[in-house]
C-alpha positions as CSV (number, residue, x, y, z in Angstrom):
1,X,0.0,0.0,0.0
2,X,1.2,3.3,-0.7
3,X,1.1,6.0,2.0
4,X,1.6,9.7,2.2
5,X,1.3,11.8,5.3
6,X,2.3,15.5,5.0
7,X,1.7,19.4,5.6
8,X,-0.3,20.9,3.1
9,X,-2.2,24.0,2.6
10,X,-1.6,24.8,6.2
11,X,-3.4,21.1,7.6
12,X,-2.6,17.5,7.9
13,X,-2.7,15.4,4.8
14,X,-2.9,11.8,4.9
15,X,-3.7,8.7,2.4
16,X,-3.3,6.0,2.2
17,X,-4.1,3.7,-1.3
18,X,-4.5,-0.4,-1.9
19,X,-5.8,-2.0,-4.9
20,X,-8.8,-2.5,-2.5
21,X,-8.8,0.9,-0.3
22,X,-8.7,4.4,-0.7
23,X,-8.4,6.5,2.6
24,X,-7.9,10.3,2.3
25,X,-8.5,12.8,5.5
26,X,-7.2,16.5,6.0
27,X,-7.4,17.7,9.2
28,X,-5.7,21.0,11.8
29,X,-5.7,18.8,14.8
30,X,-5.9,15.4,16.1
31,X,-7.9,14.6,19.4
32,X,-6.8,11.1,20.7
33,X,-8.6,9.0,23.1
34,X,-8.0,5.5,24.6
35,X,-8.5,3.7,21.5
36,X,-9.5,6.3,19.1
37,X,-8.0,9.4,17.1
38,X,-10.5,12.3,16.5
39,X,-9.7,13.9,13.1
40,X,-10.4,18.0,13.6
41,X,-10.5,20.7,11.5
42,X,-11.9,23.9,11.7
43,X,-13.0,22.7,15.1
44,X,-15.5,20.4,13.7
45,X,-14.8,16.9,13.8
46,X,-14.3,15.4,10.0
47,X,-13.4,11.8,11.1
48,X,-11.6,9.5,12.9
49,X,-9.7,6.2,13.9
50,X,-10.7,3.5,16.4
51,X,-9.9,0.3,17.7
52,X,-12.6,-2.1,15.8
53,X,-14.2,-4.0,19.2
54,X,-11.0,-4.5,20.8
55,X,-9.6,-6.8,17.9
56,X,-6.4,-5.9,16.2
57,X,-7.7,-4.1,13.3
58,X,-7.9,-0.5,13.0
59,X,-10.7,1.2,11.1
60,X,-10.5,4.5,9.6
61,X,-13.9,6.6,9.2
62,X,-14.9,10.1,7.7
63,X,-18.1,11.8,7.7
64,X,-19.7,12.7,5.0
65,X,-22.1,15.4,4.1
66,X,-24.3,12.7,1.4
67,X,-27.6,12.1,2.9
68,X,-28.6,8.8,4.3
69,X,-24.8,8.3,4.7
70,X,-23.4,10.0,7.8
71,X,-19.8,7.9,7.4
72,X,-17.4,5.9,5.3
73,X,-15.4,3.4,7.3
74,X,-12.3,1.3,6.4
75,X,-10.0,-1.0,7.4
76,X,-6.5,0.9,7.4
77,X,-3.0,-0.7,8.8
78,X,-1.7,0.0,12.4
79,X,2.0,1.0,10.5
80,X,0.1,3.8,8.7
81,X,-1.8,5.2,12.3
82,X,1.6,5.3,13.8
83,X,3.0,7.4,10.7
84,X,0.4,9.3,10.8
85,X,0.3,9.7,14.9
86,X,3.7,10.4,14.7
87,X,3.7,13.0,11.5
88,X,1.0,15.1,13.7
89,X,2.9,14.9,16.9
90,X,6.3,16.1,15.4
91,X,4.3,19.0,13.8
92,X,2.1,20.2,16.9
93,X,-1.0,19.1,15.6
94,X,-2.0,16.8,18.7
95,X,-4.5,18.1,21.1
96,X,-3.0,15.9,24.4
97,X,0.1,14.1,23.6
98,X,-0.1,12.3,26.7
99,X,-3.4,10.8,25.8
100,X,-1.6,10.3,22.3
101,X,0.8,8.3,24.2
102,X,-2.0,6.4,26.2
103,X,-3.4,5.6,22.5
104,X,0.5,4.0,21.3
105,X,0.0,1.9,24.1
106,X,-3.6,0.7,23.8
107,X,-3.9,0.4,20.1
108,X,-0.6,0.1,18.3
């Protein structure tokens, strides 16, 4: 899978792209959780990732404006949440790090 998490345009950009999978989020901020990573921008929340039930998979999800839909969810790899989690962290864009770090331990 091929992976890209960088500044652009003044927020976060990350994607990540499979032959079956297409995840793409912007975001200002990221709010962590126990097992879950709130994606913010503008102060509104535009998606996030979570801990499936407690298994090992991750799932990414992003709201969506389309009616009868309120989100899109996939299955995204724990390698690409830590480059991600990381990415933010190193450029100030974590709400709590030590809750990030509470996340690390929990989830990845």
């Amino acid at each position: 899978m091929n992976s890209i998490v960088t500044e652009r345009d003044e927020v976060m950009l990350a994607r990540i792209e499979g032959d079956d999978r297409v995840f793409e989020v912007s975001f200002g901020a990221i709010e962590p959780t126990d097992v879950t990573l709130r994606f913010l921008r503008d102060g509104e929340r535009v998606g996030s990732i979570y801990n499936d039930d407690g298994t090992d998979r991750t799932m990414a999800r992003l709201t969506t404006g389309r009616e009868g839909s309120d989100f899109i969810g996939i299955e995204v790899p724990k390698e690409f949440v830590a480059k991600l989690l990381d990415a933010a962290t190193e450029a100030g864009r974590v709400t709590d790090e030590a809750a990030a770090e509470g996340y690390r331990i929990r989830v990845l």
